[in-house]
C-alpha positions as CSV (number, residue, x, y, z in Angstrom):
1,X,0.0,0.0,0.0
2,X,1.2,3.5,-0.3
3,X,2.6,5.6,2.2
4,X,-0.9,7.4,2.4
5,X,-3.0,5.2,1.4
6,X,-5.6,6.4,-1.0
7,X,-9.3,6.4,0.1
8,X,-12.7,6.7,-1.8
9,X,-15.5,7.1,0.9
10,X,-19.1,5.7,-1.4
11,X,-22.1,7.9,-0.9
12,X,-25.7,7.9,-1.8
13,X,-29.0,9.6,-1.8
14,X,-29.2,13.4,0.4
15,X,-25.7,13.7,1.2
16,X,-24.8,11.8,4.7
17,X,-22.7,13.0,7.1
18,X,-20.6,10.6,8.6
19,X,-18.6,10.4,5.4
20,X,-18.7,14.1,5.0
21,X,-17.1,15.1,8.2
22,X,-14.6,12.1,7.8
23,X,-13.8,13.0,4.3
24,X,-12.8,16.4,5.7
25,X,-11.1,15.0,8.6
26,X,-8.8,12.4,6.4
27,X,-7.9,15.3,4.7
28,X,-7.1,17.5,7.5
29,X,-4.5,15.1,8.4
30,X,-2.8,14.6,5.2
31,X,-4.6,11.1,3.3
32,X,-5.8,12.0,-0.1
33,X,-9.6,11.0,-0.3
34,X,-12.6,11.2,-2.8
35,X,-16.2,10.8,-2.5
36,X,-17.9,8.7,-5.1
37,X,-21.6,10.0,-4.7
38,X,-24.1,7.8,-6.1
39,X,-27.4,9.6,-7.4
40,X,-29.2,6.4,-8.2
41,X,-33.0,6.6,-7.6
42,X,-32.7,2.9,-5.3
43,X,-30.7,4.6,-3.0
44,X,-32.9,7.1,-2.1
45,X,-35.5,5.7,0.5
46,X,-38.3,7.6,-0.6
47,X,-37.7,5.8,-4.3
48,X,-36.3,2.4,-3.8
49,X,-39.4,0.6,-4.1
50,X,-41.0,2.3,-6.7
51,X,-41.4,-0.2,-10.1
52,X,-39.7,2.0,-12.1
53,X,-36.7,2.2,-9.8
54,X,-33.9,0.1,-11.3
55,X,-34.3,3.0,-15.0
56,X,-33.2,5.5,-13.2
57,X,-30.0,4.0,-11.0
58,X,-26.9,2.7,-11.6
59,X,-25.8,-1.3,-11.6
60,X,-23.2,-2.3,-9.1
61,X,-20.5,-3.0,-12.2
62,X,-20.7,0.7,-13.2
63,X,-20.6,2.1,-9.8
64,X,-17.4,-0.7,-9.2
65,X,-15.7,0.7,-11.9
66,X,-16.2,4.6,-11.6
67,X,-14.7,3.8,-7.8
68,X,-12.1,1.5,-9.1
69,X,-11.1,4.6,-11.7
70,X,-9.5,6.9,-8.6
71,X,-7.3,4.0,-8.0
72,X,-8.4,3.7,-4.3
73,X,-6.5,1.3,-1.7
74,X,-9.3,1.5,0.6
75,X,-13.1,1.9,0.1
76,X,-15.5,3.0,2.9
77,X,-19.1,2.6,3.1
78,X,-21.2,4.2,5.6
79,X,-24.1,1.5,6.3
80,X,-27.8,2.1,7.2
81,X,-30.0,-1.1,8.0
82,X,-32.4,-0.1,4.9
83,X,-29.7,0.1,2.5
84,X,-27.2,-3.2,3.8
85,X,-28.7,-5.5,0.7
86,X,-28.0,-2.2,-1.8
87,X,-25.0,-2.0,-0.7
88,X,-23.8,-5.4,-1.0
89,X,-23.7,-6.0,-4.7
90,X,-21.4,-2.9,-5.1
91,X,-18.8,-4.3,-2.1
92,X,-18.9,-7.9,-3.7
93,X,-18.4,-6.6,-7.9
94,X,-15.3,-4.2,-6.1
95,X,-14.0,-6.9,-4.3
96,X,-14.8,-9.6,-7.3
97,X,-12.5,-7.2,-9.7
98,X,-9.4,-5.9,-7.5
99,X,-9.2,-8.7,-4.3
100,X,-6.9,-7.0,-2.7
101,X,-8.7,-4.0,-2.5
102,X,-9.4,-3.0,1.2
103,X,-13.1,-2.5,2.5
104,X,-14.0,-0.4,5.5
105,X,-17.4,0.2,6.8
106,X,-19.2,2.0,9.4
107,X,-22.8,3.6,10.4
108,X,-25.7,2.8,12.5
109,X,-25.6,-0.8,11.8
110,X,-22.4,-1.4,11.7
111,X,-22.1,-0.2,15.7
112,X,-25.4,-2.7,16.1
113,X,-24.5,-5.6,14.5
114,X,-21.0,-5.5,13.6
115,X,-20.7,-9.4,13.9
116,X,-23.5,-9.8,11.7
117,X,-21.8,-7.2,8.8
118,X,-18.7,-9.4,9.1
119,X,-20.8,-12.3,8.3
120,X,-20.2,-10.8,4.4
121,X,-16.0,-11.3,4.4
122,X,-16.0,-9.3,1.3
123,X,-15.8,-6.5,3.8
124,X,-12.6,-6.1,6.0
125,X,-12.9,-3.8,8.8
126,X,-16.0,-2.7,10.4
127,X,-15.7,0.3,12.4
128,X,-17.9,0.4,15.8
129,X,-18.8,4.3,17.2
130,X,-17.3,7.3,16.2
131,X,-14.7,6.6,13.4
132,X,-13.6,10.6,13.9
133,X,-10.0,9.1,15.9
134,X,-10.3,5.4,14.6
135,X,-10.4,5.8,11.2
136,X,-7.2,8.3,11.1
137,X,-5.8,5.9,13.0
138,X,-6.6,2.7,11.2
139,X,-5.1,4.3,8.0
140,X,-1.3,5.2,9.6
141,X,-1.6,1.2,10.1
142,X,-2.0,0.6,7.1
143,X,1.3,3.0,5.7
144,X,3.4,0.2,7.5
145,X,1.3,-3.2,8.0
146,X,-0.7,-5.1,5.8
147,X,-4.1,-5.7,6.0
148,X,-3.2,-9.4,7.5
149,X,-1.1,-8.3,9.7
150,X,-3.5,-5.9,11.3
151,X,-6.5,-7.9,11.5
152,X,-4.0,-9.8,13.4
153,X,-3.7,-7.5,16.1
154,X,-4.9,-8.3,19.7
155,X,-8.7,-7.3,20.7
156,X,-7.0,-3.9,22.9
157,X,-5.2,-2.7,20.1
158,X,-7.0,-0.7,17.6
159,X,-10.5,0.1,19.9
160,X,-13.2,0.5,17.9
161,X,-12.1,-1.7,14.4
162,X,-13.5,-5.1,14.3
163,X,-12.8,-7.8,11.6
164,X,-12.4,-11.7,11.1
165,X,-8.6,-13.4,11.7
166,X,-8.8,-17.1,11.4
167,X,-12.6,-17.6,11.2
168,X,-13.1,-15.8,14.2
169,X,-14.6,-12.3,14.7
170,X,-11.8,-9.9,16.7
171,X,-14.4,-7.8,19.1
172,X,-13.0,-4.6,19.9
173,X,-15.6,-2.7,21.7
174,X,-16.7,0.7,20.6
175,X,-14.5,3.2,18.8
176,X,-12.7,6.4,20.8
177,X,-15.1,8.9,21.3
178,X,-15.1,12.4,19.7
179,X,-16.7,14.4,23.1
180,X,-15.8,18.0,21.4
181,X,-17.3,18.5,18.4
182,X,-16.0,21.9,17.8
183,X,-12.7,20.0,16.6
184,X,-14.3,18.4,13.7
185,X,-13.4,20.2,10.9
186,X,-16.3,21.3,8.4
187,X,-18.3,18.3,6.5
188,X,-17.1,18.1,2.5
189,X,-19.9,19.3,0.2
190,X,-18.4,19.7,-3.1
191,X,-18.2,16.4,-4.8
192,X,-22.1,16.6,-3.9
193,X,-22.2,20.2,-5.5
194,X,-20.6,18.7,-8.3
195,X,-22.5,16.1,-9.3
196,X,-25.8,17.9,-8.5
197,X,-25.4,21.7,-8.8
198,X,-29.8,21.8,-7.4
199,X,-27.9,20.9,-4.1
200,X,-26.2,24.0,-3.2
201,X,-29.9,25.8,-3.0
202,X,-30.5,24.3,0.5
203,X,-26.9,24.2,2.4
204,X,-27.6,20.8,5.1
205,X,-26.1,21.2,8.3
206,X,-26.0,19.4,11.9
207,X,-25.1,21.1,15.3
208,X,-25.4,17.8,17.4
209,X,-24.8,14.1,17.3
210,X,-27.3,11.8,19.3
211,X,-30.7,12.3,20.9
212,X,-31.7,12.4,24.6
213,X,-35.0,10.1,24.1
214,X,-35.6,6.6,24.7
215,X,-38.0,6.0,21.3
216,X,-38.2,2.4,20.8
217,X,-37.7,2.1,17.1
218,X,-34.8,4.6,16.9
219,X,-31.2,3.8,16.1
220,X,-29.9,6.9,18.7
221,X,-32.3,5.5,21.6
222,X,-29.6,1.9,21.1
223,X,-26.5,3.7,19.9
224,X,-27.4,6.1,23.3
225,X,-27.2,3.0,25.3
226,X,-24.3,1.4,24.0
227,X,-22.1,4.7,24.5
228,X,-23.3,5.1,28.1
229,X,-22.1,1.5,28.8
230,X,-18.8,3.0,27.9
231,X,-19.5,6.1,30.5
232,X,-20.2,8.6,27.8
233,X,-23.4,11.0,27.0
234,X,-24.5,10.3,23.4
235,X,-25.8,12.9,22.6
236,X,-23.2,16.0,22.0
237,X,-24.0,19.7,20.5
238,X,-21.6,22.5,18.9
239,X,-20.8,26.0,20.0
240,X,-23.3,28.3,18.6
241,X,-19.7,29.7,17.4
242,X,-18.6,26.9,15.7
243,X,-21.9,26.6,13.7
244,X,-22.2,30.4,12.9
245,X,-18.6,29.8,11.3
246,X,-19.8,27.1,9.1
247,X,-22.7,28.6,7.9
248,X,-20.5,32.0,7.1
249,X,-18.3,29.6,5.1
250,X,-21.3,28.3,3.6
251,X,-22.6,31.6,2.5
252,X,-19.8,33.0,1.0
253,X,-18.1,29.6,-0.7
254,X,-21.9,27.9,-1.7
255,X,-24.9,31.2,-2.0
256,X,-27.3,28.9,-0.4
257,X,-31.2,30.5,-0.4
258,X,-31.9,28.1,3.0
259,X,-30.2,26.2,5.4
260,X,-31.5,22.5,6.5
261,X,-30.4,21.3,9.9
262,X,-30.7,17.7,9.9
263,X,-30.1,17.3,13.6
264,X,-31.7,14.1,15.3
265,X,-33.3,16.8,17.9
266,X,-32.9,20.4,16.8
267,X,-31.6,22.8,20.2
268,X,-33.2,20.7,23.1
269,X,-31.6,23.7,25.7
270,X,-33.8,27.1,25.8
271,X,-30.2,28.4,26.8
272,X,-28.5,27.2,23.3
273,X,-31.4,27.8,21.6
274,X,-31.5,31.5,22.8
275,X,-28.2,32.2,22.2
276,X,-28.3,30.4,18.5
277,X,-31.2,32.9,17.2
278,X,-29.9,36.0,18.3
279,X,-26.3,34.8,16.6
280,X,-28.6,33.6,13.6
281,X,-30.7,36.4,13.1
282,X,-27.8,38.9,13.2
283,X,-25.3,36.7,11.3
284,X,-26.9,34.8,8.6
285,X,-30.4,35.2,8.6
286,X,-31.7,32.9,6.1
287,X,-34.7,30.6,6.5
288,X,-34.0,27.5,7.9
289,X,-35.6,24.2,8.5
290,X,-35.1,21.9,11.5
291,X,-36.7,18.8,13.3
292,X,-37.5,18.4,16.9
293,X,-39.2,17.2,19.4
294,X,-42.8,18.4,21.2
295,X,-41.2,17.2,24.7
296,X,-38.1,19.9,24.5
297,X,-40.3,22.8,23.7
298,X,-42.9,25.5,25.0
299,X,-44.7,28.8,23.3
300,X,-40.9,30.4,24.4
301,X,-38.9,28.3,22.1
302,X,-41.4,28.4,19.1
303,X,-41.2,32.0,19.4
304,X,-37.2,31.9,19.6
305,X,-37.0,29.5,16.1
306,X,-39.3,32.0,14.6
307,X,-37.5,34.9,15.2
308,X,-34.7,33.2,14.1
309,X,-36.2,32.4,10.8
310,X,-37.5,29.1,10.9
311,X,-39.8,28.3,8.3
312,X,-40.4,24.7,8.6
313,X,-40.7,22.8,11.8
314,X,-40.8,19.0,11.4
315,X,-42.3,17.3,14.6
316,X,-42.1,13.7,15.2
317,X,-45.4,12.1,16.5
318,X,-46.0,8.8,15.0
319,X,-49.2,7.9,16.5
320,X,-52.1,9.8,17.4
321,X,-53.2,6.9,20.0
322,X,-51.1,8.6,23.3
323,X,-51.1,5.1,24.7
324,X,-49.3,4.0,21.9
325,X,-46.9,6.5,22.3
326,X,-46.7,5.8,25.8
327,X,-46.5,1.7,25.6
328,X,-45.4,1.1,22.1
329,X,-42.7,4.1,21.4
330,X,-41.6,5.0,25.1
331,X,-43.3,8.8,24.2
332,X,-44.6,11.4,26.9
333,X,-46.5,14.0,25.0
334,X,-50.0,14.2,25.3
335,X,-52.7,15.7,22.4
336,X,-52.7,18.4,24.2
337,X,-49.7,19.6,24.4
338,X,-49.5,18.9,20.4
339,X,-52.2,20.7,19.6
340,X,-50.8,23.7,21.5
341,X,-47.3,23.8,20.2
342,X,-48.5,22.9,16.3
343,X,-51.0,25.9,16.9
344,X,-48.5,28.0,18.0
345,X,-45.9,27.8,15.4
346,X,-48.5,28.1,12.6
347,X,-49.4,30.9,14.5
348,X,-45.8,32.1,14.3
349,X,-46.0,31.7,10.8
350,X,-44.0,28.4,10.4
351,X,-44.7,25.5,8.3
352,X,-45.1,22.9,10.0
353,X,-44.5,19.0,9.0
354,X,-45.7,16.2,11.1
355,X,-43.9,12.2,10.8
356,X,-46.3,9.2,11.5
357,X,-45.1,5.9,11.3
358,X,-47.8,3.2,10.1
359,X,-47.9,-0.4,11.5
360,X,-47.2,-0.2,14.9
361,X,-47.4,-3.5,16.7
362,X,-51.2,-3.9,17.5
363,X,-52.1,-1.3,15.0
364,X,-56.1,-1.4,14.5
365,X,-58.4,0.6,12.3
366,X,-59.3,3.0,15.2
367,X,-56.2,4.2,15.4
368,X,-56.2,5.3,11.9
369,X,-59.3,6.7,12.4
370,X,-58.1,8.5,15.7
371,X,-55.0,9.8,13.6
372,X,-57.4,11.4,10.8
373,X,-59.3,13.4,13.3
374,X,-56.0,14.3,15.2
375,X,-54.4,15.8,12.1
376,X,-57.7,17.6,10.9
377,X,-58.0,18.7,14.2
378,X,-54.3,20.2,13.5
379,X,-54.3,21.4,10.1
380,X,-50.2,21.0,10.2
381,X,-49.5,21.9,6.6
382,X,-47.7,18.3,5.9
383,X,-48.0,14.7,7.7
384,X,-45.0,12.7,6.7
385,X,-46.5,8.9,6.5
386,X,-43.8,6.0,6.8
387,X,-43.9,2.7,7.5
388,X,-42.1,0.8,10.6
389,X,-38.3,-0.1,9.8
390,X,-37.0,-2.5,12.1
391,X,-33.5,-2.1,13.1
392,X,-31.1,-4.3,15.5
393,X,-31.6,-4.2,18.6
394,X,-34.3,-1.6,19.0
395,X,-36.4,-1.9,22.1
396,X,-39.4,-2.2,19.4
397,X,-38.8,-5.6,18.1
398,X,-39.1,-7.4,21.8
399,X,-42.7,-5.5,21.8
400,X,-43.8,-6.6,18.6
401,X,-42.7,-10.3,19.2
402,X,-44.3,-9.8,22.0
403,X,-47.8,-8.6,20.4
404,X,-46.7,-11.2,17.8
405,X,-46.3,-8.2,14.6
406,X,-43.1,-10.0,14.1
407,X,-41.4,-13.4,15.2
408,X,-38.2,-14.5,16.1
409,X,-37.3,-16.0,12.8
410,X,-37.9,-12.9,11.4
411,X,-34.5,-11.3,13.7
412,X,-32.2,-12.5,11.0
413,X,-33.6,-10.8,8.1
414,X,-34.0,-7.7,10.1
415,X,-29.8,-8.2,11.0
416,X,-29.1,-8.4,7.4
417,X,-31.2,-5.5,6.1
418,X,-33.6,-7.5,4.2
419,X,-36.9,-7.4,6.8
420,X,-38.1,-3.9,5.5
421,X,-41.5,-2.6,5.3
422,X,-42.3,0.0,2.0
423,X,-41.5,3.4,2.6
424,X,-44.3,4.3,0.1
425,X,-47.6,4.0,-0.5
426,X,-47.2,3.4,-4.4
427,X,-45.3,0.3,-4.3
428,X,-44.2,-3.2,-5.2
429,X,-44.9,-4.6,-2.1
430,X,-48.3,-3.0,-2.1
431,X,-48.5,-2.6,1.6
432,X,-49.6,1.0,1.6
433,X,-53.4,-0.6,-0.1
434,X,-54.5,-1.0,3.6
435,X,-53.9,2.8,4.4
């Protein structure tokens, strides 16, 4: 390998931000990388299913080979449970046309089921946590050892990296954690820009990793857990500083008209928050979107996003039924206080967007029906409808074995990404006809 080794981080759909920020951060300390960005409609989740699909993306052979032209030593996926049996062809036609090609990947269900990833030996390492220190790390390895030599390494060298050596999977616990996210450097948007000039209208950003809540189908309610096994707080947020300089660098390089914050939980402190519209309103200004949730704000904060120039608020409900919430999802809010805060920010002027998920555990007609005269009681201007995604080891899957939605045979498929529900109602698997 070289003395940097040279690394293509795979991308798909809206931009995603793990290989972002470590694309930057590779390059901050000196390894030349490239995104490959993959516009195909399958990889976007909102498309995948649709029977047209497969015309407008790209087959795993021509993705392999526009990779394989920047002459990469190491590969990097970043792996969400929807997209595992996507991303598999394109791992297997890379490694089926350079072998000795390296294979890294990380994400949400790579921290969840990293035994079960490794399961596919066409991938090498699989990176558990943050890969911020890990992945840096991993790669001056690899200047001196080769790839056998460091899957040989013992189980506390190398925290965080896990692979096979010998038919036997080497556990090594989660990754280092990045605590200060002030010190990672910006995420990398141009390759994105690039490809898809459209993009650059709405600049994404995040301020935070993690979420404070306990929902039961989420991936940051488990990843949460894991990290406080290891005596850290998940969730993490930026200086209002440090995201004020983004967005100025964002401005000037980019001309965005909006900005998207894509945070798990948008400003969950009224402190943060205050401080983050008066910096925003006197600094950048432009209208921004954001998603949160009912539990972390009051008539106070709603007023503070508005007069920082929110223009859409996304909530997250998923089920009108509040027992439900309460027994099925592990969430507090009442009607009540829904109705209020959705009132409110229309009030306010904001646009507000509301997320149900559809075929909860013990789902029945009447609570359709109750969610129908919930959101025409609300008049939000948009109701986001999904379907339940099962992912490893969310608390949801022991509740809907237990109410029988889903069986224990069924916790394989749901380990290798193939147990997934349609995320539209116009679709092959025609599960939307019921709704």
């Amino acid at each position: 390998m070289s003395i940097y080794p040279r690394v293509t981080l795979y991308d798909h759909s809206y931009e995603t931000f793990a290989i972002q920020y470590l694309a930057s951060t590779l390059r901050m300390h000196g390894f030349p990388v490239q995104i490959y960005y993959d516009c195909s409609m399958n990889k976007d989740y909102l498309g995948q299913d649709f029977f047209l699909t497969n015309f407008f993306s790209y087959t795993p052979s021509y993705i392999a080979e526009k990779i394989l032209a920047s002459k990469p030593d190491v590969v990097g996926f970043s792996i969400i449970t929807t997209f595992l049996r996507l991303l598999n062809p394109i791992i297997r036609e890379l490694k089926q046309r350079k072998p000795d090609i390296v294979i890294i990947a990380g994400g949400p269900h790579c921290s969840l089921a990293p035994a079960q990833v490794l399961e596919n030996r066409d991938i090498d390492f699989v990176f558990v946590g943050d890969a911020d220190i890990s992945l840096p790390e991993f790669l001056n390895e690899c200047k001196t050892r080769s790839v056998d030599e460091i899957k040989a390494f013992s189980v506390t060298r190398m925290r965080g990296i896990w692979n096979v050596h010998q038919g036997l999977v080497i556990e090594r616990g989660m990754g280092p954690f990045m605590a200060d996210l002030d010190r990672v450097p910006f995420p990398e948007k141009d390759p994105y820009y690039q490809k898809n000039p459209s993009l650059k209208i709405m600049y994404t950003a995040t301020c935070s990793r993690g979420c404070i809540f306990s929902c039961t189908y989420c991936n940051s309610n488990t990843l949460r857990k894991k990290y406080l096994s290891c005596g850290h707080n998940y969730f993490r947020i930026r200086s209002v500083k440090n995201v004020m300089e983004e967005l100025h660098m964002a401005r000037e390089k980019y001309n965005p008209s909006q900005i998207m914050f894509l945070d798990n939980l948008f400003a969950p402190g009224k402190k943060w928050l205050r401080e983050f519209s008066e910096a925003y309103k006197r600094e950048i200004g432009l209208p921004f979107f954001c998603e949160t949730n009912p539990n972390v704000h009051t008539k106070e904060t709603m007023k503070l996003l508005a007069e920082a120039n929110c223009t859409l608020l996304q909530f997250g409900f998923q089920s009108a039924n509040e027992e439900v919430r309460r027994t099925v999802l592990h969430r507090r809010e009442t009607n009540a206080r829904i109705l209020e805060l959705v009132s409110e920010a229309r009030r306010l002027g904001m646009f507000v967007s509301i997320d149900h998920i559809a075929n909860l555990p013990g789902e029945v007609q009447e609570h359709l029906d109750e969610a129908i005269a919930l959101y025409h009681e609300l008049r939000p201007n948009w109701v986001n409808l999904g379907f339940l995604q099962y992912y490893p080891e969310a608390e949801i899957i022991d509740i809907a074995i237990a109410r029988k939605a889903i069986f224990e045979e069924n916790l394989h498929e749901i380990y290798s990404g193939d147990f997934q529900s349609s995320f539209r109602l116009l679709s092959k698997s025609h599960l939307g006809d019921y709704y």
